[in-house]
N, C-alpha and C positions, 0 to 999 in steps of 0.2 A: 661404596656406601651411597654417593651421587645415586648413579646407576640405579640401584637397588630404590632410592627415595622413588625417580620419576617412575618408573617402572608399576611401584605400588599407586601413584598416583595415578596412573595411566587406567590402570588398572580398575579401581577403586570406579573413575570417572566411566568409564565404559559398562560396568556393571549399574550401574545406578542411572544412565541417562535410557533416555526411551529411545531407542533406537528403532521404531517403526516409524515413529516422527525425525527423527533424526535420515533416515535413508529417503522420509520420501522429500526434505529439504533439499539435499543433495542430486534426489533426479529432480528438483524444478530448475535448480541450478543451470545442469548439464542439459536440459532440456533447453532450457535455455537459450544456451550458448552456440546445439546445435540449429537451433530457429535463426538465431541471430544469424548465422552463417549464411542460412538458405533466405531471408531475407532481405540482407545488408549488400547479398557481393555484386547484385547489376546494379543498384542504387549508385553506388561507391566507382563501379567501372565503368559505366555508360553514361550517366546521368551528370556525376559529377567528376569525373574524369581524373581517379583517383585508385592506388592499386587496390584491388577487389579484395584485399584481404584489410583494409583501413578500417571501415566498423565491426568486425569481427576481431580483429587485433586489442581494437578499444572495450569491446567487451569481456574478451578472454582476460585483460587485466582486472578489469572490474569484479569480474566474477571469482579470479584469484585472491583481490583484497577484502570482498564480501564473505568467504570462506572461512579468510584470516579473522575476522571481524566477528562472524559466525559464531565458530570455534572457542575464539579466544573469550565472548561474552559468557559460551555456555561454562567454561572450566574454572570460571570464577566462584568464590565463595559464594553462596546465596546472600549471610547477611549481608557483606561487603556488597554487593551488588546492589542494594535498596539502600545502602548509604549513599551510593553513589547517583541514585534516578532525577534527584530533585537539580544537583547540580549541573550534569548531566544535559536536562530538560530546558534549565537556564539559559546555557549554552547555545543552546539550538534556536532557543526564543534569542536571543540576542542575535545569533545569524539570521533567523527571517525577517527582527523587524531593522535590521540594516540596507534589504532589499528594497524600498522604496527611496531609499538614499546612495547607494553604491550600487545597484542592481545593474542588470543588465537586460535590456528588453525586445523581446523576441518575436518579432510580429504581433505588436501590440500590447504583448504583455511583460510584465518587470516581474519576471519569477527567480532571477538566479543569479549568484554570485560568480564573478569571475577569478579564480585562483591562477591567471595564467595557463598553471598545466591541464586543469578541466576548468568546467564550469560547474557549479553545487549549488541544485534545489534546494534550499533549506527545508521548508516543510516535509520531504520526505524523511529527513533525519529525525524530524518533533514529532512527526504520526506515533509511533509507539513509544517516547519520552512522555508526549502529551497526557495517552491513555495510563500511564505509570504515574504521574503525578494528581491525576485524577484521583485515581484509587489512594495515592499517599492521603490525600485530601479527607477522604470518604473514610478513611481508617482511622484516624488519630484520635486518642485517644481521647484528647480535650473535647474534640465534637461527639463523643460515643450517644450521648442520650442529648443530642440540638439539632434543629432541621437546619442551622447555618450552614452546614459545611455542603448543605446541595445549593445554597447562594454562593459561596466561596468556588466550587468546580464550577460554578455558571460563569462568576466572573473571569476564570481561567479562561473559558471556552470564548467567551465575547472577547476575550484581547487577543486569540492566535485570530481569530474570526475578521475581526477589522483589519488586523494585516492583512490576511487573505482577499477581504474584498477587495481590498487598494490595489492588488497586483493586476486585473482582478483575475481571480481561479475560482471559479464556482464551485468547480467538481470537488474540490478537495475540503469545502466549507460545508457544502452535501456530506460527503465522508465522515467529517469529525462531529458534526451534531447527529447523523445518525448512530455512529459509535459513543458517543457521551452518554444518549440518552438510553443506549442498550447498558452502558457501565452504570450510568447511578439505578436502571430500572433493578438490575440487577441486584445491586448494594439495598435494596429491600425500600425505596421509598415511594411514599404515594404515587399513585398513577396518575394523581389529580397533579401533584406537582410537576411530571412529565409534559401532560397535557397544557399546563399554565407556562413552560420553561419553550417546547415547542410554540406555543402559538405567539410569543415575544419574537420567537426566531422570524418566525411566517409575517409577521409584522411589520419589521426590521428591515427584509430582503424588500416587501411590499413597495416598503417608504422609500428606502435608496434606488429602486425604477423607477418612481416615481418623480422622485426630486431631479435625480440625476440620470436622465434618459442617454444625454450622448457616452458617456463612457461604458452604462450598463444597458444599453439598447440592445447586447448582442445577446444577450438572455432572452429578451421578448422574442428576438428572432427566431431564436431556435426556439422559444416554445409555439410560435407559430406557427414554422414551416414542420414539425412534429406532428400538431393538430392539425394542419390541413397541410399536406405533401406538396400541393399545387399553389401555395402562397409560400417560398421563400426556397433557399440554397439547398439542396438535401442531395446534392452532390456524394459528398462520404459517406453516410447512410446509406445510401440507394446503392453507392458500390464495393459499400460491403456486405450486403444483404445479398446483393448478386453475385459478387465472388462463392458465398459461403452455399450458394444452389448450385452452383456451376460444379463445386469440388464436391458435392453429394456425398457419400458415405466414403468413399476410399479415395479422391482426392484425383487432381489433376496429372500430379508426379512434384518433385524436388523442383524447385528452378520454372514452373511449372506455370505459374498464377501471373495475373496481369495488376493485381493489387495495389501491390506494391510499386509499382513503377505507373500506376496513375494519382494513387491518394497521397500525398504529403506526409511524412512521419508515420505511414503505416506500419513501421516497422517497432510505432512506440504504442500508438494509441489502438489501433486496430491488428495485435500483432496476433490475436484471435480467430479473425477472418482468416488471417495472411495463412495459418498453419490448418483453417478447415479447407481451404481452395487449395492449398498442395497437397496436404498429406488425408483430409477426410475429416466430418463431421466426427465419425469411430474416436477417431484422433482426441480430436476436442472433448469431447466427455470425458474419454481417461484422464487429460489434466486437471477438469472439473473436479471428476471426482476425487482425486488424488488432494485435491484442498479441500473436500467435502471430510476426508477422510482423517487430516491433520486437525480439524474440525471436532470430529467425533472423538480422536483420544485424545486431546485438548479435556473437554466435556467429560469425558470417563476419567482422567487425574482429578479433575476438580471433585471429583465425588470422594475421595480418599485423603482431597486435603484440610486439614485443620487450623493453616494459618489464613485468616481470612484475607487477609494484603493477596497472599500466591493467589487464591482463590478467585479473587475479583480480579487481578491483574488479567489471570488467564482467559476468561470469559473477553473481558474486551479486549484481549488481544488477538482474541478466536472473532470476535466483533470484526471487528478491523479488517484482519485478512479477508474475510467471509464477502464483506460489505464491499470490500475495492473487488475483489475478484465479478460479483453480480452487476456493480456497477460498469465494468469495463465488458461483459458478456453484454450486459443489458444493451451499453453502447451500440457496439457490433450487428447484435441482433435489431436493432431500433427499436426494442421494446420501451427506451427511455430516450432522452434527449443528450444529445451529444454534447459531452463534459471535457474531453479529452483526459479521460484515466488511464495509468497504467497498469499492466498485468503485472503483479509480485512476481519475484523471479523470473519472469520470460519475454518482457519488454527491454527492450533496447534503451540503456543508459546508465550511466554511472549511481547519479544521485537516488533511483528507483532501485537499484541491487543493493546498494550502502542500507538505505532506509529497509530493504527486507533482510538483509544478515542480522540487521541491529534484532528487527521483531523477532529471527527466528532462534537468536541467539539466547534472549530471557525467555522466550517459550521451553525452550531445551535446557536452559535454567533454571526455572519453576517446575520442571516437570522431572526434572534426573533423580532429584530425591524421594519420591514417593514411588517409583514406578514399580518398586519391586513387590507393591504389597498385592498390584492386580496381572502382574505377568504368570 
Protein backbone atom coordinates (compact mmCIF):
# COMPACT_ATOMS: atom_id res chain seq x y z
CA UNK A 1 0.00 0.00 0.00
CA UNK A 2 3.32 2.24 1.08
CA UNK A 3 4.61 1.15 -2.20
CA UNK A 4 1.74 1.84 -4.25
CA UNK A 5 1.14 5.70 -2.26
CA UNK A 6 5.08 6.86 -3.18
CA UNK A 7 4.87 5.30 -6.52
CA UNK A 8 1.68 7.38 -7.48
CA UNK A 9 3.37 10.26 -5.81
CA UNK A 10 6.29 9.85 -7.88
CA UNK A 11 4.39 9.70 -10.46
CA UNK A 12 1.91 12.25 -10.21
CA UNK A 13 5.18 14.60 -9.49
CA UNK A 14 7.06 13.71 -12.73
CA UNK A 15 4.14 14.31 -14.87
CA UNK A 16 3.16 17.77 -13.76
CA UNK A 17 6.84 19.26 -13.26
CA UNK A 18 8.48 20.95 -16.38
CA UNK A 19 10.99 18.86 -17.21
CA UNK A 20 12.77 20.91 -19.94
CA UNK A 21 13.56 23.17 -16.89
CA UNK A 22 14.13 20.57 -14.82
CA UNK A 23 16.97 18.75 -17.08
CA UNK A 24 18.54 21.85 -17.98
CA UNK A 25 18.99 22.47 -13.98
CA UNK A 26 20.70 19.34 -13.73
CA UNK A 27 23.22 19.86 -16.67
CA UNK A 28 24.28 23.29 -14.99
CA UNK A 29 24.75 21.24 -12.05
CA UNK A 30 26.97 18.54 -13.71
CA UNK A 31 28.43 21.09 -15.77
CA UNK A 32 29.39 22.39 -13.05
CA UNK A 33 30.97 19.97 -11.12
CA UNK A 34 32.90 18.96 -14.37
CA UNK A 35 34.46 22.75 -14.47
CA UNK A 36 35.04 22.62 -11.07
CA UNK A 37 37.40 19.67 -11.57
CA UNK A 38 39.25 21.02 -14.56
CA UNK A 39 39.61 24.22 -12.69
CA UNK A 40 40.25 23.31 -8.96
CA UNK A 41 42.90 20.37 -9.34
CA UNK A 42 46.43 22.63 -10.01
CA UNK A 43 45.03 25.24 -7.70
CA UNK A 44 44.69 22.49 -4.97
CA UNK A 45 48.04 20.56 -6.17
CA UNK A 46 50.58 23.07 -6.98
CA UNK A 47 49.63 26.09 -5.40
CA UNK A 48 48.40 25.12 -2.40
CA UNK A 49 49.86 21.93 -1.89
CA UNK A 50 46.94 19.89 -1.16
CA UNK A 51 45.63 16.60 -2.87
CA UNK A 52 44.29 17.74 -6.34
CA UNK A 53 40.99 16.28 -5.74
CA UNK A 54 40.28 18.75 -2.18
CA UNK A 55 38.13 21.43 -4.29
CA UNK A 56 36.52 19.14 -6.48
CA UNK A 57 35.74 16.66 -3.51
CA UNK A 58 34.13 20.02 -1.76
CA UNK A 59 32.22 20.64 -4.49
CA UNK A 60 30.92 17.07 -5.50
CA UNK A 61 29.39 17.38 -1.91
CA UNK A 62 27.83 20.68 -2.42
CA UNK A 63 26.36 19.81 -5.41
CA UNK A 64 24.96 16.48 -3.93
CA UNK A 65 23.29 18.55 -1.09
CA UNK A 66 22.12 21.38 -3.55
CA UNK A 67 20.27 18.42 -5.64
CA UNK A 68 18.85 17.30 -2.24
CA UNK A 69 17.65 20.84 -1.56
CA UNK A 70 16.60 21.17 -5.25
CA UNK A 71 14.39 18.11 -5.30
CA UNK A 72 13.10 18.25 -2.14
CA UNK A 73 11.98 22.32 -2.46
CA UNK A 74 10.33 21.15 -5.83
CA UNK A 75 7.99 18.00 -4.36
CA UNK A 76 6.71 20.07 -1.85
CA UNK A 77 2.99 21.28 -1.73
CA UNK A 78 2.80 24.59 -3.63
CA UNK A 79 0.48 26.02 -0.88
CA UNK A 80 2.68 24.63 1.95
CA UNK A 81 5.53 26.06 0.27
CA UNK A 82 4.32 30.06 0.39
CA UNK A 83 3.52 29.34 4.10
CA UNK A 84 6.70 28.78 4.49
CA UNK A 85 8.72 31.92 2.28
CA UNK A 86 8.27 34.58 4.92
CA UNK A 87 9.66 32.53 7.75
CA UNK A 88 11.94 30.97 5.69
CA UNK A 89 13.35 34.64 4.51
CA UNK A 90 13.51 35.68 8.24
CA UNK A 91 15.85 33.26 8.71
CA UNK A 92 18.13 34.18 6.31
CA UNK A 93 17.74 37.97 7.21
CA UNK A 94 18.83 36.89 10.70
CA UNK A 95 21.95 35.01 9.35
CA UNK A 96 23.11 38.00 7.18
CA UNK A 97 22.61 40.58 9.74
CA UNK A 98 24.76 38.41 12.41
CA UNK A 99 27.68 38.87 9.79
CA UNK A 100 28.86 42.09 10.90
CA UNK A 101 29.00 40.58 14.46
CA UNK A 102 30.18 36.95 14.15
CA UNK A 103 31.34 37.05 10.57
CA UNK A 104 34.36 36.24 9.20
CA UNK A 105 36.49 38.42 7.09
CA UNK A 106 38.16 37.51 3.95
CA UNK A 107 40.46 39.94 2.50
CA UNK A 108 38.83 42.77 3.69
CA UNK A 109 35.51 41.81 3.57
CA UNK A 110 32.98 40.32 6.55
CA UNK A 111 30.74 38.17 4.15
CA UNK A 112 30.48 34.77 5.92
CA UNK A 113 29.59 32.76 8.76
CA UNK A 114 31.68 30.19 10.01
CA UNK A 115 29.97 26.85 10.83
CA UNK A 116 33.14 24.99 11.44
CA UNK A 117 32.40 22.24 8.81
CA UNK A 118 31.97 25.22 5.90
CA UNK A 119 31.80 28.62 5.87
CA UNK A 120 27.92 30.18 4.70
CA UNK A 121 27.40 33.35 2.66
CA UNK A 122 24.28 34.31 4.05
CA UNK A 123 22.99 36.49 1.36
CA UNK A 124 23.15 33.79 -1.09
CA UNK A 125 20.62 31.90 0.78
CA UNK A 126 18.18 35.45 0.99
CA UNK A 127 18.63 36.18 -2.87
CA UNK A 128 15.51 34.17 -3.83
CA UNK A 129 13.69 34.24 -0.07
CA UNK A 130 14.33 37.98 -0.60
CA UNK A 131 12.51 38.18 -4.13
CA UNK A 132 9.57 35.81 -2.50
CA UNK A 133 8.95 37.99 0.25
CA UNK A 134 8.79 40.79 -2.05
CA UNK A 135 6.16 39.53 -4.16
CA UNK A 136 4.27 38.22 -0.56
CA UNK A 137 4.46 42.01 -0.13
CA UNK A 138 3.10 43.07 -3.46
CA UNK A 139 0.12 40.51 -3.15
CA UNK A 140 -1.67 40.83 -0.01
CA UNK A 141 -4.57 41.42 -0.08
CA UNK A 142 -4.71 44.41 2.58
CA UNK A 143 -2.52 46.42 -0.02
CA UNK A 144 -4.73 45.30 -3.30
CA UNK A 145 -6.02 49.02 -4.15
CA UNK A 146 -2.69 51.17 -1.80
CA UNK A 147 0.61 52.32 -3.48
CA UNK A 148 2.02 51.44 0.38
CA UNK A 149 3.05 48.14 -0.10
CA UNK A 150 5.70 49.53 -3.00
CA UNK A 151 6.97 51.69 0.27
CA UNK A 152 6.80 48.48 2.46
CA UNK A 153 9.19 46.08 -0.43
CA UNK A 154 11.47 49.42 -0.36
CA UNK A 155 11.77 49.25 3.05
CA UNK A 156 12.61 45.43 2.85
CA UNK A 157 15.04 46.28 0.14
CA UNK A 158 16.90 49.23 2.32
CA UNK A 159 17.36 46.81 5.23
CA UNK A 160 19.13 43.53 3.27
CA UNK A 161 20.84 46.69 1.55
CA UNK A 162 22.60 48.39 4.68
CA UNK A 163 23.74 44.90 5.72
CA UNK A 164 25.24 44.51 2.43
CA UNK A 165 26.97 47.85 2.35
CA UNK A 166 28.55 47.19 5.91
CA UNK A 167 30.24 43.77 4.57
CA UNK A 168 30.78 45.76 1.98
CA UNK A 169 29.59 43.64 -1.33
CA UNK A 170 28.49 45.95 -3.88
CA UNK A 171 27.90 43.26 -6.49
CA UNK A 172 25.32 41.85 -4.72
CA UNK A 173 23.32 45.35 -3.65
CA UNK A 174 23.73 46.00 -7.71
CA UNK A 175 21.80 42.49 -7.95
CA UNK A 176 18.99 42.91 -5.71
CA UNK A 177 17.84 46.50 -6.65
CA UNK A 178 18.08 45.63 -9.93
CA UNK A 179 15.78 42.45 -9.41
CA UNK A 180 13.42 44.50 -7.00
CA UNK A 181 12.82 47.01 -9.45
CA UNK A 182 12.28 44.36 -12.27
CA UNK A 183 9.76 42.64 -9.49
CA UNK A 184 7.46 45.67 -8.44
CA UNK A 185 7.95 47.01 -12.41
CA UNK A 186 6.51 43.91 -13.07
CA UNK A 187 3.56 43.87 -10.30
CA UNK A 188 2.07 46.77 -12.45
CA UNK A 189 3.38 50.09 -10.74
CA UNK A 190 4.18 53.45 -11.88
CA UNK A 191 7.30 53.85 -13.78
CA UNK A 192 7.48 57.19 -12.01
CA UNK A 193 7.67 55.26 -8.82
CA UNK A 194 10.56 53.12 -10.29
CA UNK A 195 12.40 56.09 -11.25
CA UNK A 196 11.67 57.99 -7.73
CA UNK A 197 12.79 54.48 -5.68
CA UNK A 198 16.04 54.11 -8.21
CA UNK A 199 17.32 57.54 -7.79
CA UNK A 200 17.10 57.23 -3.63
CA UNK A 201 19.25 54.19 -4.35
CA UNK A 202 21.75 56.50 -6.72
CA UNK A 203 21.73 58.88 -4.01
CA UNK A 204 22.42 56.74 -1.17
CA UNK A 205 25.38 54.86 -2.71
CA UNK A 206 26.53 58.69 -3.81
CA UNK A 207 26.38 59.93 -0.10
CA UNK A 208 28.17 56.92 1.61
CA UNK A 209 31.52 57.50 -1.12
CA UNK A 210 31.30 60.43 -0.26
CA UNK A 211 31.20 60.56 3.42
CA UNK A 212 32.93 57.52 3.99
CA UNK A 213 35.85 57.34 1.40
CA UNK A 214 38.33 55.00 3.28
CA UNK A 215 36.12 51.84 3.50
CA UNK A 216 34.31 52.52 0.19
CA UNK A 217 37.09 53.93 -1.89
CA UNK A 218 37.49 50.57 -3.51
CA UNK A 219 34.37 51.32 -5.67
CA UNK A 220 35.78 54.69 -7.02
CA UNK A 221 38.74 52.65 -7.88
CA UNK A 222 37.29 50.36 -9.90
CA UNK A 223 35.08 52.80 -11.53
CA UNK A 224 38.21 54.41 -12.44
CA UNK A 225 40.50 52.04 -13.58
CA UNK A 226 37.14 50.83 -15.94
CA UNK A 227 36.89 54.46 -17.37
CA UNK A 228 40.38 54.86 -17.90
CA UNK A 229 42.49 51.27 -18.02
CA UNK A 230 45.70 53.40 -17.56
CA UNK A 231 44.62 54.93 -14.01
CA UNK A 232 44.34 52.07 -11.70
CA UNK A 233 44.54 47.79 -11.05
CA UNK A 234 42.95 46.07 -13.94
CA UNK A 235 44.92 43.16 -13.46
CA UNK A 236 41.71 40.51 -13.46
CA UNK A 237 40.05 42.11 -16.25
CA UNK A 238 42.80 42.49 -18.52
CA UNK A 239 43.49 38.58 -17.85
CA UNK A 240 40.57 37.67 -18.38
CA UNK A 241 39.67 39.24 -21.41
CA UNK A 242 42.97 37.71 -22.65
CA UNK A 243 42.55 34.34 -21.51
CA UNK A 244 38.90 34.47 -23.17
CA UNK A 245 41.02 35.51 -26.99
CA UNK A 246 43.59 33.15 -26.45
CA UNK A 247 40.83 30.07 -26.18
CA UNK A 248 39.00 31.54 -29.31
CA UNK A 249 36.27 29.36 -30.54
CA UNK A 250 37.19 25.79 -29.57
CA UNK A 251 39.45 26.44 -26.59
CA UNK A 252 43.08 25.72 -25.44
CA UNK A 253 42.33 21.90 -24.31
CA UNK A 254 41.21 20.61 -20.47
CA UNK A 255 44.09 21.48 -18.06
CA UNK A 256 44.94 23.85 -20.71
CA UNK A 257 44.58 27.64 -19.56
CA UNK A 258 46.94 29.85 -17.35
CA UNK A 259 43.82 31.66 -15.79
CA UNK A 260 43.48 30.02 -13.23
CA UNK A 261 46.65 29.76 -11.64
CA UNK A 262 47.44 33.58 -12.10
CA UNK A 263 43.99 35.30 -10.96
CA UNK A 264 42.79 34.74 -7.36
CA UNK A 265 39.38 32.79 -6.97
CA UNK A 266 39.08 32.51 -10.64
CA UNK A 267 37.68 29.47 -10.11
CA UNK A 268 34.54 31.44 -8.30
CA UNK A 269 34.43 34.88 -9.80
CA UNK A 270 35.76 34.40 -13.31
CA UNK A 271 34.84 30.79 -13.72
CA UNK A 272 33.48 32.00 -17.26
CA UNK A 273 36.73 33.06 -18.74
CA UNK A 274 38.38 29.81 -17.05
CA UNK A 275 35.79 27.52 -19.25
CA UNK A 276 36.21 30.03 -22.68
CA UNK A 277 40.28 29.71 -22.47
CA UNK A 278 39.88 25.59 -22.11
CA UNK A 279 37.12 24.49 -23.74
CA UNK A 280 36.08 27.61 -26.32
CA UNK A 281 33.91 30.65 -26.59
CA UNK A 282 31.41 27.62 -28.60
CA UNK A 283 31.39 26.41 -25.06
CA UNK A 284 30.43 29.58 -23.27
CA UNK A 285 27.22 30.55 -25.28
CA UNK A 286 25.76 27.08 -24.83
CA UNK A 287 25.82 27.63 -21.03
CA UNK A 288 24.50 31.18 -21.91
CA UNK A 289 21.95 30.12 -23.70
CA UNK A 290 20.86 27.30 -21.71
CA UNK A 291 19.91 30.08 -18.83
CA UNK A 292 18.56 32.22 -21.69
CA UNK A 293 16.46 29.31 -22.14
CA UNK A 294 15.33 28.33 -18.45
CA UNK A 295 14.42 32.14 -18.93
CA UNK A 296 12.01 31.74 -21.79
CA UNK A 297 9.83 28.74 -20.23
CA UNK A 298 10.03 30.53 -17.02
CA UNK A 299 8.14 33.52 -19.30
CA UNK A 300 5.86 30.88 -21.29
CA UNK A 301 4.29 29.28 -17.62
CA UNK A 302 3.74 32.74 -16.51
CA UNK A 303 1.41 33.09 -19.42
CA UNK A 304 -0.83 30.18 -18.32
CA UNK A 305 -0.77 31.20 -14.64
CA UNK A 306 -3.62 32.56 -12.83
CA UNK A 307 -2.30 32.86 -9.24
CA UNK A 308 -0.74 36.20 -9.38
CA UNK A 309 1.76 35.44 -6.22
CA UNK A 310 3.26 32.15 -8.75
CA UNK A 311 3.05 34.64 -11.45
CA UNK A 312 5.23 37.59 -9.95
CA UNK A 313 7.42 35.09 -8.01
CA UNK A 314 8.50 33.62 -11.31
CA UNK A 315 9.29 36.77 -13.23
CA UNK A 316 11.80 37.80 -10.44
CA UNK A 317 13.00 34.83 -10.14
CA UNK A 318 13.70 34.55 -13.86
CA UNK A 319 15.06 38.39 -12.89
CA UNK A 320 17.51 37.10 -10.52
CA UNK A 321 18.94 34.32 -12.38
CA UNK A 322 19.04 36.32 -15.76
CA UNK A 323 20.75 39.54 -13.92
CA UNK A 324 23.59 37.44 -11.77
CA UNK A 325 24.29 35.36 -14.85
CA UNK A 326 24.97 39.09 -17.37
CA UNK A 327 26.46 40.42 -14.42
CA UNK A 328 29.21 37.76 -13.95
CA UNK A 329 29.54 37.55 -18.08
CA UNK A 330 29.68 41.26 -17.93
CA UNK A 331 32.52 40.90 -15.38
CA UNK A 332 34.61 38.60 -17.43
CA UNK A 333 34.14 40.25 -20.51
CA UNK A 334 34.91 43.85 -18.87
CA UNK A 335 31.85 45.24 -20.39
CA UNK A 336 31.09 46.35 -16.47
CA UNK A 337 33.19 46.88 -13.51
CA UNK A 338 34.45 44.11 -11.47
CA UNK A 339 31.94 43.05 -8.56
CA UNK A 340 33.14 39.77 -7.94
CA UNK A 341 29.76 37.67 -8.85
CA UNK A 342 29.20 34.37 -9.03
CA UNK A 343 28.07 31.91 -11.93
CA UNK A 344 24.59 30.06 -10.62
CA UNK A 345 25.40 26.52 -10.67
CA UNK A 346 29.00 26.64 -12.11
CA UNK A 347 31.15 28.72 -9.72
CA UNK A 348 32.97 27.12 -7.20
CA UNK A 349 31.35 26.95 -3.61
CA UNK A 350 29.17 25.94 -1.23
CA UNK A 351 27.13 28.95 -0.14
CA UNK A 352 26.44 29.96 -4.32
CA UNK A 353 25.16 26.13 -5.17
CA UNK A 354 22.87 26.18 -1.67
CA UNK A 355 21.49 29.70 -2.89
CA UNK A 356 20.89 28.16 -6.70
CA UNK A 357 19.13 24.65 -5.51
CA UNK A 358 16.99 26.86 -3.21
CA UNK A 359 15.94 29.37 -6.67
CA UNK A 360 15.81 26.39 -8.69
CA UNK A 361 13.86 24.45 -6.50
CA UNK A 362 10.51 27.01 -6.24
CA UNK A 363 11.00 27.68 -9.92
CA UNK A 364 10.22 23.88 -10.61
CA UNK A 365 7.67 24.44 -7.89
CA UNK A 366 5.80 27.24 -9.40
CA UNK A 367 6.05 25.85 -12.55
CA UNK A 368 5.10 21.69 -12.04
CA UNK A 369 1.60 22.62 -11.92
CA UNK A 370 0.63 24.45 -14.84
CA UNK A 371 2.99 22.68 -17.36
CA UNK A 372 0.66 20.43 -18.67
CA UNK A 373 -1.70 22.90 -20.13
CA UNK A 374 1.39 24.13 -22.86
CA UNK A 375 3.32 20.85 -23.39
Amino acid sequence: MQKNIFKFSYINYWRNIDKKIFFCFITLFFLGLFFSFSSTSSLAGERLNKDFYFFFSKHLIFTLLALIIMLSISMIETSILKRFIVPLFIISFILLALVPLVGVEVKGAKRWLDFYFFRLQPIEVLKPFFILATVKILTLEKFKNTQVKYLFSFLLLSSVIILLIDQPDLGQTILLVGSWIATVFISGVSFLYVIGFFSVFLILISSLLYLMPEKFGYIINRLVSFIDPSNGDKFQSTSAMDAIKLGGLTGQGMGEGILKESVPEAHTDYIIAIISEEYGSVISIIIISIFLYISFRIIKNCLNQEDHLIKISLCGLATLLIFQTFIHVGVNTNLIPTTGMTLPFLSYGGSSLIGSAILAGVILNYTKNSTYLYE
